[in-house]
Backbone as CSV, one residue per row, in Angstrom:
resi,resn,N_x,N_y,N_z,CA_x,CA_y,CA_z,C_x,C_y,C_z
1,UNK,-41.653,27.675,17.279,-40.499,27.300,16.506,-39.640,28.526,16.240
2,UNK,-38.267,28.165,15.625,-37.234,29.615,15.518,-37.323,29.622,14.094
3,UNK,-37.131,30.162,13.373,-36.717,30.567,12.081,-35.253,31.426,11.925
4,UNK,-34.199,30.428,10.824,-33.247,31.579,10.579,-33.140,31.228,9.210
5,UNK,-32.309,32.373,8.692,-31.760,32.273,7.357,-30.885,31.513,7.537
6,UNK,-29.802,31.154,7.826,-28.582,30.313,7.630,-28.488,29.782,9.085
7,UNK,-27.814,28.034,9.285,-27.588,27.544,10.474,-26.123,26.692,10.010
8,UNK,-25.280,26.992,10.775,-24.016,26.591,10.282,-23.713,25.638,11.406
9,UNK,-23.104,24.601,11.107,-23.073,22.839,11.551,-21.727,22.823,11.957
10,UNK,-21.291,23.086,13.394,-19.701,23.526,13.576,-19.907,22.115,14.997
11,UNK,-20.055,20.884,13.794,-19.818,19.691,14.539,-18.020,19.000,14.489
12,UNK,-17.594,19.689,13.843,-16.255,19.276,14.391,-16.064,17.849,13.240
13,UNK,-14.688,18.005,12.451,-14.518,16.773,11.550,-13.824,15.549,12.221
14,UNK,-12.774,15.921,13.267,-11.851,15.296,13.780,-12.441,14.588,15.145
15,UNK,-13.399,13.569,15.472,-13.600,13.025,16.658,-14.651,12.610,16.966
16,UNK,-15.595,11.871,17.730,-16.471,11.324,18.104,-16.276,9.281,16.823
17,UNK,-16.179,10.128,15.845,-16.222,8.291,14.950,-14.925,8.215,14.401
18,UNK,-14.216,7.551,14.963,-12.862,7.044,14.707,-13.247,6.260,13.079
19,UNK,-11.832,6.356,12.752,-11.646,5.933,11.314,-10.626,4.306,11.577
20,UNK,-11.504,2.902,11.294,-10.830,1.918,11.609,-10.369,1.086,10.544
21,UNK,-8.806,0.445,10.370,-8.363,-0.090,9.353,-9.335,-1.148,9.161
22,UNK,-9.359,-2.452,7.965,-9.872,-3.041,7.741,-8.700,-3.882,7.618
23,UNK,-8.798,-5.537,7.554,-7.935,-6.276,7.492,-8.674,-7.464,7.027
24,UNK,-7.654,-8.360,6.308,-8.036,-9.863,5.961,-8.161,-10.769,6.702
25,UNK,-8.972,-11.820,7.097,-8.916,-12.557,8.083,-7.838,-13.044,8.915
26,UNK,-7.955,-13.232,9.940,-6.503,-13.512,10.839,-4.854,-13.028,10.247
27,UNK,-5.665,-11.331,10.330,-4.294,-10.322,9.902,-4.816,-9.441,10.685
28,UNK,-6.120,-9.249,11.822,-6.209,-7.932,12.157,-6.049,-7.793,14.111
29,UNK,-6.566,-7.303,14.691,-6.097,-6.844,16.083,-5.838,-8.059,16.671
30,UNK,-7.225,-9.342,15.873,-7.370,-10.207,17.407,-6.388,-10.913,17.227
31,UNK,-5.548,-11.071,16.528,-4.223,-12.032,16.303,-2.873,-11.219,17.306
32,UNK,-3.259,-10.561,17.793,-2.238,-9.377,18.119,-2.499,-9.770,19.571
33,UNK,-1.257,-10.242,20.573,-1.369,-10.351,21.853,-0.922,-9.164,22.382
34,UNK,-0.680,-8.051,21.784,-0.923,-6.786,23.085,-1.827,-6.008,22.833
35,UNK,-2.470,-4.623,23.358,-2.799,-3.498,23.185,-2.741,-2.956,21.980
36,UNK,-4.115,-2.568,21.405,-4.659,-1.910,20.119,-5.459,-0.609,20.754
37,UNK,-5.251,0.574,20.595,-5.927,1.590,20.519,-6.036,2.701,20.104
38,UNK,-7.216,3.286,19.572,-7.376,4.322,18.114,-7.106,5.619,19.496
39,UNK,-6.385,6.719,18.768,-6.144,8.103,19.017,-7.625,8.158,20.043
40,UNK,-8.685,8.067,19.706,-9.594,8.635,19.976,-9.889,8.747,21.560
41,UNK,-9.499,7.274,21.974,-9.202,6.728,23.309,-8.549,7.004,23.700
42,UNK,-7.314,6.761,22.948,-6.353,7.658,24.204,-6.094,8.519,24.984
43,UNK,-6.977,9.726,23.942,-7.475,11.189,24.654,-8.265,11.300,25.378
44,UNK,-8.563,9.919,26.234,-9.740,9.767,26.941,-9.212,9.842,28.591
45,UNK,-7.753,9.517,28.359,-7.099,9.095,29.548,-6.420,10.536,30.348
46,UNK,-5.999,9.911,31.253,-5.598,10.926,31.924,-3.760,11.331,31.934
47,UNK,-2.782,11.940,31.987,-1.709,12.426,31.850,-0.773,10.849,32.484
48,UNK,-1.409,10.629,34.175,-0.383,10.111,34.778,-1.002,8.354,34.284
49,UNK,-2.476,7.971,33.069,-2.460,7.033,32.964,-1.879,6.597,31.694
50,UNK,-1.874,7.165,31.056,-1.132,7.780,29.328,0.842,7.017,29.571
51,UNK,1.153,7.958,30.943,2.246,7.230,30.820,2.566,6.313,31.377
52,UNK,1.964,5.626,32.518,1.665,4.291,32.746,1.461,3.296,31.664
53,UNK,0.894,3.730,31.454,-0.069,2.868,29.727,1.677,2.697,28.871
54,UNK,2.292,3.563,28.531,3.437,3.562,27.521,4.481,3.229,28.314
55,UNK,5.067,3.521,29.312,6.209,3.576,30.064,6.746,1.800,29.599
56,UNK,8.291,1.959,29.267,8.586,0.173,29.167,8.154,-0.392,28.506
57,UNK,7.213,0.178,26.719,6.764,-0.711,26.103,7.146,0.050,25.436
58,UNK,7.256,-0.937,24.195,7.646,-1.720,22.379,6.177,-0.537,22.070
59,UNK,6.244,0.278,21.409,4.932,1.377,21.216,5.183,1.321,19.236
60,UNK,4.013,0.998,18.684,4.009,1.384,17.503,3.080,2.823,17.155
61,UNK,3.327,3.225,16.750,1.732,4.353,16.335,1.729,4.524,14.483
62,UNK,0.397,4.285,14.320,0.247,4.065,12.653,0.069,5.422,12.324
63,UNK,0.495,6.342,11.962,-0.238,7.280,11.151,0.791,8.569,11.458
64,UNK,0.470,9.531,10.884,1.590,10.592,10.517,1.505,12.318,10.203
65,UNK,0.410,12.161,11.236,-0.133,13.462,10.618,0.000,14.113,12.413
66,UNK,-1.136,15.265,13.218,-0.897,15.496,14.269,-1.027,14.854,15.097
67,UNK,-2.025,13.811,15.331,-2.347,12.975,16.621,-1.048,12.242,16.549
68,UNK,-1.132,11.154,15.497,0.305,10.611,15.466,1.868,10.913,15.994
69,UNK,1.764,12.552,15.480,3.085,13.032,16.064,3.244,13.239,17.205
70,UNK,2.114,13.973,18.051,1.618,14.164,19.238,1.910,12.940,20.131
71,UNK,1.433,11.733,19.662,1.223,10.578,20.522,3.171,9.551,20.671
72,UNK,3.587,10.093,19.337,4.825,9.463,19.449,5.951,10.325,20.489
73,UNK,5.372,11.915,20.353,6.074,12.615,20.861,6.251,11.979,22.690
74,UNK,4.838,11.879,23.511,4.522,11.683,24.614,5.078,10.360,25.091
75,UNK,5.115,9.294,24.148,5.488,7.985,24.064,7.660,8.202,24.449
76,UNK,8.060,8.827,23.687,9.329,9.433,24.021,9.307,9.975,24.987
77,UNK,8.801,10.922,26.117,9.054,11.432,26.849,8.919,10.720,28.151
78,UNK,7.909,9.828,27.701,7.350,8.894,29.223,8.509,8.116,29.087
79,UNK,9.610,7.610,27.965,10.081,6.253,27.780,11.391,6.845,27.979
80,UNK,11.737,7.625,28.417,13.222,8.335,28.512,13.817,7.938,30.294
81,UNK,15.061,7.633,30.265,16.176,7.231,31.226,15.519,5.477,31.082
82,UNK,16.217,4.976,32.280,16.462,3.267,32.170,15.163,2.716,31.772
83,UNK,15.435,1.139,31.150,14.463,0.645,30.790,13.550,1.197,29.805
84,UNK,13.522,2.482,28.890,12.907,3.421,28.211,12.867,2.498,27.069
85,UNK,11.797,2.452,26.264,11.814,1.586,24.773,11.461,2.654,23.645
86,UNK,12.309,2.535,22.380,11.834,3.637,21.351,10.040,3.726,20.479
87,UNK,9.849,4.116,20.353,8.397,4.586,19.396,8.693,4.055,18.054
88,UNK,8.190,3.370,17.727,8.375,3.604,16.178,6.859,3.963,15.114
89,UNK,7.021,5.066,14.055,5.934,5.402,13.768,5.584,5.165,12.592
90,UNK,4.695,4.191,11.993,4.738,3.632,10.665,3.875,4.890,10.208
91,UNK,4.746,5.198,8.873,4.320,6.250,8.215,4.024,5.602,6.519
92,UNK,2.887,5.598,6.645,1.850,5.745,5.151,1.840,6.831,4.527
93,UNK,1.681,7.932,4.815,1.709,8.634,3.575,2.255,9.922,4.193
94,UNK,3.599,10.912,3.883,4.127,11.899,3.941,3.699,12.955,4.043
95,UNK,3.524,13.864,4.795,2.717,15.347,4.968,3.791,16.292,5.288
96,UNK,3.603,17.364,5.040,4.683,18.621,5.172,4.318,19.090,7.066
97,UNK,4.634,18.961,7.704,5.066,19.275,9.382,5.821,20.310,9.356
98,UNK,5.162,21.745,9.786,5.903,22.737,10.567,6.066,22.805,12.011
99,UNK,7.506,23.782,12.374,7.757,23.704,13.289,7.438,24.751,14.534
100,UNK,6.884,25.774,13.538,6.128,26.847,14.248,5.401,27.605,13.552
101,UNK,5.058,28.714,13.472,4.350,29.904,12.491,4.799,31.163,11.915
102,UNK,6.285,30.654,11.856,6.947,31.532,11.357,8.138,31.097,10.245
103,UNK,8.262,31.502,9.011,8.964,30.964,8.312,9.776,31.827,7.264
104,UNK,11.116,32.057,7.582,12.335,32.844,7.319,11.946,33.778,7.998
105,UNK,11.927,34.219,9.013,11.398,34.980,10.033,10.040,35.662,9.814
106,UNK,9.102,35.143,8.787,7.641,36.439,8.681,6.799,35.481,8.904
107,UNK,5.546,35.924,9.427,4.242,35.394,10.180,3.760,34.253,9.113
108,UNK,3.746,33.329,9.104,2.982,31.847,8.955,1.907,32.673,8.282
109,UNK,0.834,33.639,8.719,-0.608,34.203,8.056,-0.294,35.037,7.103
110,UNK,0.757,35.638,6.935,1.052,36.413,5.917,1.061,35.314,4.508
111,UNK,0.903,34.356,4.161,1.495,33.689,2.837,-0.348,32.775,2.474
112,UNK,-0.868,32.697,3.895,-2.300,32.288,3.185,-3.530,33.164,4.003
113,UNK,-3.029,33.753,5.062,-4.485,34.322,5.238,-4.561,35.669,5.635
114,UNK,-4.228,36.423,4.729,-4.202,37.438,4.484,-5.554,38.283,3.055
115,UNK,-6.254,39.323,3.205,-7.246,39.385,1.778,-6.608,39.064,0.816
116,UNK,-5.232,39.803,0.793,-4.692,39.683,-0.621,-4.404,38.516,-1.146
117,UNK,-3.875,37.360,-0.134,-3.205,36.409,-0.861,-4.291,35.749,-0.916
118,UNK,-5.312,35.545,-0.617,-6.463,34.713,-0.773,-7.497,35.174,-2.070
119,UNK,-6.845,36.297,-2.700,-6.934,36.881,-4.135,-6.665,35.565,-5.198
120,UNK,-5.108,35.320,-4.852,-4.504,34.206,-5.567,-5.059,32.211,-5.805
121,UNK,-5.969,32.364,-5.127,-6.621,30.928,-5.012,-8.135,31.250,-4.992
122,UNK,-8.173,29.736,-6.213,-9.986,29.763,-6.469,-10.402,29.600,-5.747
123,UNK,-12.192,29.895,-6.096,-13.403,29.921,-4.617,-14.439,28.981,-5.875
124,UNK,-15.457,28.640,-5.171,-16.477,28.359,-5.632,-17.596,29.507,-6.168
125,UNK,-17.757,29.572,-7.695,-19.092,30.546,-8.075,-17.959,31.734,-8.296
126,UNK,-16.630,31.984,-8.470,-15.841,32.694,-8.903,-16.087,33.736,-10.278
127,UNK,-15.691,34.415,-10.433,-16.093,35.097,-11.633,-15.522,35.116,-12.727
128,UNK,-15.085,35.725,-14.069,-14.278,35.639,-14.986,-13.348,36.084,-14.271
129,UNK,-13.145,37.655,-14.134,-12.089,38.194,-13.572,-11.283,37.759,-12.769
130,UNK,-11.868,36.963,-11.745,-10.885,36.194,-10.736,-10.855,35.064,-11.289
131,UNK,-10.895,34.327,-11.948,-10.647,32.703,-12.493,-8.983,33.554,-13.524
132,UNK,-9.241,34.812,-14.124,-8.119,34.934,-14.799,-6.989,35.185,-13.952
133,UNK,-7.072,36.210,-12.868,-6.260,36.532,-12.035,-5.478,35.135,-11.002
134,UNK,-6.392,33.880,-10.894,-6.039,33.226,-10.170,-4.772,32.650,-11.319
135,UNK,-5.219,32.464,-12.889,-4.220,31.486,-13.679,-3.104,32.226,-13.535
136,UNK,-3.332,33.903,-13.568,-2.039,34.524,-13.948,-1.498,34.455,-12.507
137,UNK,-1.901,34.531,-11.606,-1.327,34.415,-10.190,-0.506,32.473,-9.437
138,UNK,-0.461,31.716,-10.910,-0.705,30.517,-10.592,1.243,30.060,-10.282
139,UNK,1.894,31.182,-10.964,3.415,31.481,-10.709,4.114,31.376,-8.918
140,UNK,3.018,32.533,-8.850,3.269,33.384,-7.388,2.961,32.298,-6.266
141,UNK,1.900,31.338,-6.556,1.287,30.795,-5.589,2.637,29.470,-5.346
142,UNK,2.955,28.940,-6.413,4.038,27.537,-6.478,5.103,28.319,-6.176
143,UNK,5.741,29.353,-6.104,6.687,30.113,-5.905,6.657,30.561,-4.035
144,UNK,5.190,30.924,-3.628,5.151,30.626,-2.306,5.436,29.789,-1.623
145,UNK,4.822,28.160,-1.889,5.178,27.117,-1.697,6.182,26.564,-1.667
146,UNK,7.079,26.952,-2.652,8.641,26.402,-2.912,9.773,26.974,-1.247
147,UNK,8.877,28.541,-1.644,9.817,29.448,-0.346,9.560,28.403,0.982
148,UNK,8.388,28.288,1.050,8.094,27.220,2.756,8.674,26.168,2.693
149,UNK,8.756,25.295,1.671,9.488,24.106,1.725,11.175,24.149,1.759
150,UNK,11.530,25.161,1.517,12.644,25.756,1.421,12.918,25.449,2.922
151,UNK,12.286,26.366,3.511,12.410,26.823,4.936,12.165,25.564,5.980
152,UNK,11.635,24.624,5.368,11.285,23.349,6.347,12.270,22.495,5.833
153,UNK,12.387,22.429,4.485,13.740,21.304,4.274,15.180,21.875,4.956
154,UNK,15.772,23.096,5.557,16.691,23.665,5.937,16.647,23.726,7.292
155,UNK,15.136,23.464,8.192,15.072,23.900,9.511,14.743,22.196,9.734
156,UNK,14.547,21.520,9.536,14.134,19.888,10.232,14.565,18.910,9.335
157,UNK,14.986,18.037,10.145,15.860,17.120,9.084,15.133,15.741,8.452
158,UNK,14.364,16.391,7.631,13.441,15.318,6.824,13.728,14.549,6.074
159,UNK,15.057,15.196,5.298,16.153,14.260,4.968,16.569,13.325,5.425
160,UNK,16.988,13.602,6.140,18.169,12.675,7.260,17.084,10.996,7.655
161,UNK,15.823,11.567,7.909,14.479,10.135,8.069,13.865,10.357,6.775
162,UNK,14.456,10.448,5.544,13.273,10.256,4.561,11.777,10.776,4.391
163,UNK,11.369,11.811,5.115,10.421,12.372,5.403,9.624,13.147,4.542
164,UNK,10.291,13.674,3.364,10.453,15.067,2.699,9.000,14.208,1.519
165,UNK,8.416,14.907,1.770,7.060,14.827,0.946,7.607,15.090,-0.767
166,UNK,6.851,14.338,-1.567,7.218,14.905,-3.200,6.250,15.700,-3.522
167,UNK,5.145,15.935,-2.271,3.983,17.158,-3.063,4.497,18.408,-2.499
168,UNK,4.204,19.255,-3.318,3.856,20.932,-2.753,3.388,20.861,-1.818
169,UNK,3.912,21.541,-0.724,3.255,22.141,1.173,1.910,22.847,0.481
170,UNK,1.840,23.567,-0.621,0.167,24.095,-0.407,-1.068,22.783,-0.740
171,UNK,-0.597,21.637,-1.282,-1.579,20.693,-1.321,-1.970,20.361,-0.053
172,UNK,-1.135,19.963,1.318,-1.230,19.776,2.343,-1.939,20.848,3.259
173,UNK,-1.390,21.990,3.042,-2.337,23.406,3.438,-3.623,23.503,3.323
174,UNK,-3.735,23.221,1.913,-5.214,23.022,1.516,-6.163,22.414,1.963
175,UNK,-5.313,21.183,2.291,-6.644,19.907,2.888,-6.399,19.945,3.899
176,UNK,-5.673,20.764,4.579,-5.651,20.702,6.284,-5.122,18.970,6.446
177,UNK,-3.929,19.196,5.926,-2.843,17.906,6.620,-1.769,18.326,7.070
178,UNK,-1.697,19.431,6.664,-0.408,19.759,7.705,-0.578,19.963,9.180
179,UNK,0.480,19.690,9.619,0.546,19.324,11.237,1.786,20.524,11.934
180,UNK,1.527,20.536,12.941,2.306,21.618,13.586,2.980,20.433,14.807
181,UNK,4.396,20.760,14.530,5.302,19.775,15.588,5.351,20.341,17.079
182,UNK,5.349,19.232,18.119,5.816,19.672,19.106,6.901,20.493,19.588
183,UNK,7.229,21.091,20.376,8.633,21.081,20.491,9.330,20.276,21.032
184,UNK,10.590,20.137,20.436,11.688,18.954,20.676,11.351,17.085,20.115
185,UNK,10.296,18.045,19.176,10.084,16.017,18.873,11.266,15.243,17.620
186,UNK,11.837,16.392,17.327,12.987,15.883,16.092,14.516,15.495,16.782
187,UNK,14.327,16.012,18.191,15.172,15.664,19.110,15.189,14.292,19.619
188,UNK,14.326,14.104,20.030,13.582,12.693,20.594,14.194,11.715,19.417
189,UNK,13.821,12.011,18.076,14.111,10.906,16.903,15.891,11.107,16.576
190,UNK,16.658,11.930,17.170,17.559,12.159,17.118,18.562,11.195,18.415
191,UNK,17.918,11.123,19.510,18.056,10.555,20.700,18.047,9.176,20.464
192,UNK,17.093,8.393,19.565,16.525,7.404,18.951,15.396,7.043,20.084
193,UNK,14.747,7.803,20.368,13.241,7.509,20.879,12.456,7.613,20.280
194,UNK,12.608,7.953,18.651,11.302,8.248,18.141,11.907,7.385,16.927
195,UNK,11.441,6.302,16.383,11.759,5.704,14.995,11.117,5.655,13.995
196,UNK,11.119,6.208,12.295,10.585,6.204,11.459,10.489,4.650,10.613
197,UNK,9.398,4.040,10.470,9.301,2.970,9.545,8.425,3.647,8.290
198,UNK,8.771,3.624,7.030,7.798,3.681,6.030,6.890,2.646,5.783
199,UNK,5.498,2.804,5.025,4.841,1.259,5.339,4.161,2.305,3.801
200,UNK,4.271,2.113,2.688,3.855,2.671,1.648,2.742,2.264,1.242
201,UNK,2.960,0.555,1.106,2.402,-0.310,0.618,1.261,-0.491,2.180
202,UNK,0.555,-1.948,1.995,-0.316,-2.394,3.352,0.852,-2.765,4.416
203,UNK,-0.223,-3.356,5.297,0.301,-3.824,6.551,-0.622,-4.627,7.673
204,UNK,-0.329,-4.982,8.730,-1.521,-6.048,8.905,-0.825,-6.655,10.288
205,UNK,-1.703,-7.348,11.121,-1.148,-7.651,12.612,-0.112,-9.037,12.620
206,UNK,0.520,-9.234,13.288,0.797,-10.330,13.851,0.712,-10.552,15.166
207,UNK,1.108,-11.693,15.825,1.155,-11.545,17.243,1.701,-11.379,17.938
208,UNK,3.159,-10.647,17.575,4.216,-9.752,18.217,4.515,-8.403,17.522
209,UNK,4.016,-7.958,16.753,3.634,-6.604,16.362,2.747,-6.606,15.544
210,UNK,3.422,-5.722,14.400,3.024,-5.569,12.600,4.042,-6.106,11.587
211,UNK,3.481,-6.271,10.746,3.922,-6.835,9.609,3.681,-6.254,8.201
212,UNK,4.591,-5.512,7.577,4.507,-4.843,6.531,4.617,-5.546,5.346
213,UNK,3.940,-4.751,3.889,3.677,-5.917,2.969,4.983,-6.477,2.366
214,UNK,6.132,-5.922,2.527,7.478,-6.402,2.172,8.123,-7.016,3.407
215,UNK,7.426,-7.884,4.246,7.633,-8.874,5.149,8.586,-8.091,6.294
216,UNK,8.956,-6.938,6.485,9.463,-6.173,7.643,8.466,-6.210,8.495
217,UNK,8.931,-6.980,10.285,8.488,-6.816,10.982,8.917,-6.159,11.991
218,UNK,7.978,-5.264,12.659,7.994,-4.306,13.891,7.720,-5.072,15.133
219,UNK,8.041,-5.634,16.123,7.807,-5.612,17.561,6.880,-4.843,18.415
220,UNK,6.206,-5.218,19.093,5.419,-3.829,19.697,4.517,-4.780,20.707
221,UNK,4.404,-3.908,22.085,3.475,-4.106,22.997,2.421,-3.634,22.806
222,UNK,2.267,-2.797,21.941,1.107,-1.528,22.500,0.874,-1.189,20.635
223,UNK,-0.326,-0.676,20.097,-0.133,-0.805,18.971,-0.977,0.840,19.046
224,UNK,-0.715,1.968,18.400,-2.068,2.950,18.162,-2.573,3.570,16.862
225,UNK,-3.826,3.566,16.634,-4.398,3.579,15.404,-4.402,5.260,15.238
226,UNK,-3.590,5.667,15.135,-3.925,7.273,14.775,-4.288,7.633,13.504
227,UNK,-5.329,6.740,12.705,-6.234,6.631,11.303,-7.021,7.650,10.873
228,UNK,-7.234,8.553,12.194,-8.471,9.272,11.650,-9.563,9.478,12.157
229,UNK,-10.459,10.244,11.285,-11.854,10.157,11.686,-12.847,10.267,10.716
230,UNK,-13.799,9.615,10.903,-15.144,9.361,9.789,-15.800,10.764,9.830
231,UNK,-14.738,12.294,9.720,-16.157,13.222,9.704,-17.165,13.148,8.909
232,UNK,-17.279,12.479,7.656,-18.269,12.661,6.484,-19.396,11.832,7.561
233,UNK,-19.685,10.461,8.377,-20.415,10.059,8.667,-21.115,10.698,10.228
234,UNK,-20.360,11.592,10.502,-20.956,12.247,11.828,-21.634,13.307,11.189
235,UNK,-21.266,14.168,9.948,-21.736,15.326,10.014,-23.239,14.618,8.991
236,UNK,-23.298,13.378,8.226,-24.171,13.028,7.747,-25.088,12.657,8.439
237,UNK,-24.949,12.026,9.662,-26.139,12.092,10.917,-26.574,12.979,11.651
238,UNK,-26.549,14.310,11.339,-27.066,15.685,11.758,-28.394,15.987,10.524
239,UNK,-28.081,15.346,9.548,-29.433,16.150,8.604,-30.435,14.457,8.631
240,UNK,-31.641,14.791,8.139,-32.506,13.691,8.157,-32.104,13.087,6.785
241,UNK,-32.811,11.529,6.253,-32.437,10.860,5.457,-32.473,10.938,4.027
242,UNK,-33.494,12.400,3.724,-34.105,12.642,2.251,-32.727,13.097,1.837
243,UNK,-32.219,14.082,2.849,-31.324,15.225,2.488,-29.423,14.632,2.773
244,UNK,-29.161,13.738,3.128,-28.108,13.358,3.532,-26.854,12.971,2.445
245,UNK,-27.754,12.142,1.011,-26.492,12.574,0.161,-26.537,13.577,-0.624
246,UNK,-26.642,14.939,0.004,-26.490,16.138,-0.370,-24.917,16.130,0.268
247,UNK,-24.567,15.945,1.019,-23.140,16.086,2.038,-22.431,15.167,1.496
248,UNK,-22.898,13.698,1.407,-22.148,12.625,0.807,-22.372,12.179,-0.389
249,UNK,-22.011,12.000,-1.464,-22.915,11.563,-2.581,-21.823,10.043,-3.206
250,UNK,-22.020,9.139,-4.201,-21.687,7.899,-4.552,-19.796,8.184,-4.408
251,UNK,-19.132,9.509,-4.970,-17.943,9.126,-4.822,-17.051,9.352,-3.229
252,UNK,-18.253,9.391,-2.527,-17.441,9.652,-1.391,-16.928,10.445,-0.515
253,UNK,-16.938,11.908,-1.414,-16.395,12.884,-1.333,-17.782,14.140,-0.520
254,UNK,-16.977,14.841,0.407,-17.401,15.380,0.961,-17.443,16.814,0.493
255,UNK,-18.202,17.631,-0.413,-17.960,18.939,-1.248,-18.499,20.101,-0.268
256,UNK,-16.661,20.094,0.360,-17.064,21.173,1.293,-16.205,22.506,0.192
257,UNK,-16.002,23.719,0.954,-15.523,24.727,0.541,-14.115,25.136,2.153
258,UNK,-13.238,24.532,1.926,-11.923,24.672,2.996,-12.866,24.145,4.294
259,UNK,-13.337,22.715,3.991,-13.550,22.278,5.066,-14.982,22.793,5.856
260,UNK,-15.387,23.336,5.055,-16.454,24.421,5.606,-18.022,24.447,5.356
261,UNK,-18.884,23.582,5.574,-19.846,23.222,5.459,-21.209,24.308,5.678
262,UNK,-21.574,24.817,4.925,-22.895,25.876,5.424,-23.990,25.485,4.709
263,UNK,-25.284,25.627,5.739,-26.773,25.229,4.881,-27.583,26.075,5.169
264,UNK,-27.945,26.441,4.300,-29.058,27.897,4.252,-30.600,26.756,4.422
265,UNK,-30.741,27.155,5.435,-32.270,26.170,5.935,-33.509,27.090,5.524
266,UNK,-34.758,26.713,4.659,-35.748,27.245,5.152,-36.385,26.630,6.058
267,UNK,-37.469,26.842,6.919,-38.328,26.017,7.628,-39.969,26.953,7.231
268,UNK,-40.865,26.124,6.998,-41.865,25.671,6.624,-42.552,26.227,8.163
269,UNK,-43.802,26.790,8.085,-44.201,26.980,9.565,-44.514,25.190,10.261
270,UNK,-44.937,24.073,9.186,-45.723,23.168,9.620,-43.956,22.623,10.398
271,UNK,-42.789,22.921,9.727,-41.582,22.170,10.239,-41.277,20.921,9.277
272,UNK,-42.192,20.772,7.765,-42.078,19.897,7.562,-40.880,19.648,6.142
273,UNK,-40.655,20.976,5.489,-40.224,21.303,4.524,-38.468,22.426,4.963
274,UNK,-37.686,21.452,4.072,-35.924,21.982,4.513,-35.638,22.659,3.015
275,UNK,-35.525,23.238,2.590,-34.221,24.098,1.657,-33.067,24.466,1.481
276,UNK,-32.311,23.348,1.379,-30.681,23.540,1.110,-30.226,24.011,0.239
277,UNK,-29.386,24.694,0.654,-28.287,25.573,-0.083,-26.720,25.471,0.100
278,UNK,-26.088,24.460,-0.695,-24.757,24.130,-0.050,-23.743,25.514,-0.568
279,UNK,-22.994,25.676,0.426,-21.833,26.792,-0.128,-20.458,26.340,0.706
């Protein structure tokens, strides 16, 4: 057998178990006479079947974060000159989208990952000294944030589609929802190949698209679930069953540290005995 002090679980949050809507009876795919398929699949395909697959179709894509943008972006590009049909991308919930890694001309890493600025934001097991420094630093940090949103409400027109998030860009930072845009995809929605629907509220199939809970209906051949992914239930099938709601526990919540899962393992010579240590 091996023995280590620490074994770190770099199973990846984003893929293998798709995240699938739920629906009320005869409101969900099978009522739907075209094409339903989650992100996950799609990335399964190949370039020249991707745009086969989209070319000449009514394309919805649910979701709003990178796959989503990604997938509406490609959906525009395959659907451009005659016969081309627009994307439309029902957007649930608003995320801050940059357009590169640079913002008022200085490096994207300079404002979070840098030693110093990572001074300014709590950690877990923190000390007095830094719990004070973080409150008094709590100015500087919303004052960072303001500058980026600055710089994204002036460089992409989030306005213009209603786009413009009401949270702070560092909430989105934080949880790793922010998304990095293609290039030229604000063009595309400018072109009108790319169409924004808000869907705040639910939404649910019919059999010529979707149907939003304020009775707006979308058209669509092709429908794609860009929902997500169940990382809490992949990375919970890596440990055995004693130890598993250590990772997951009743509210759901996955108590990582920036996404970052580490378990200090002992092993037992017999192999029979684990010692966790979450950080």
């Amino acid at each position: 057998y091996y023995k280590f002090e620490f074994v770190v679980m770099c199973t990846g949050k984003y893929g293998d178990v798709p995240r699938m809507p739920v629906f009320p009876p005869g409101k969900g795919p099978e009522v739907f006479k075209g094409t339903v398929m989650h992100s996950l699949d799609y990335c399964k395909l190949s370039e020249e079947e991707t745009v086969e697959l989209m070319r000449g179709k009514k394309v919805v894509v649910v979701g709003y974060k990178k796959s989503a943008i990604d997938l509406a972006n490609e959906c525009a590009q395959a659907n451009q000159g005659e016969g081309g049909q627009a994307c439309t991308m029902l957007v649930r919930t608003l995320h801050w989208v940059v357009p590169s890694y640079s913002i008022w001309g200085l490096p994207f890493f300079l404002f979070y990952s840098t030693r110093f600025s990572q001074l300014f934001y709590e950690r877990p097991n923190q000390g007095l000294f830094r719990s004070l420094l973080c409150r008094l630093m709590s100015p500087l940090r919303s004052g960072v944030s303001k500058f980026i949103e600055s710089y994204l409400s002036w460089k992409l027109p989030l306005g213009k589609y209603g786009l413009t998030p009401d949270h702070p860009f560092v909430e989105d930072y934080a949880s790793c929802q922010m998304a990095i845009l293609p290039e030229g995809f604000f063009d595309m929605a400018d072109r009108g190949l790319v169409r924004f629907q808000r869907a705040s509220a639910g939404w649910c199939f019919s059999e010529n698209g979707v149907v939003l809970d304020d009775g707006t209906k979308v058209e669509a051949d092709l429908v794609f679930l860009a929902t997500g992914f169940e990382g809490k239930d992949k990375l919970r099938e890596v440990l055995p069953k004693p130890f598993r709601d250590l990772v997951v526990g009743k509210s759901s919540m996955m108590p990582l540290y920036r996404y970052v899962y580490t378990l200090r393992l002992s092993f037992a010579p017999s192999l029979q005995h684990i010692c966790i240590d979450r950080r």
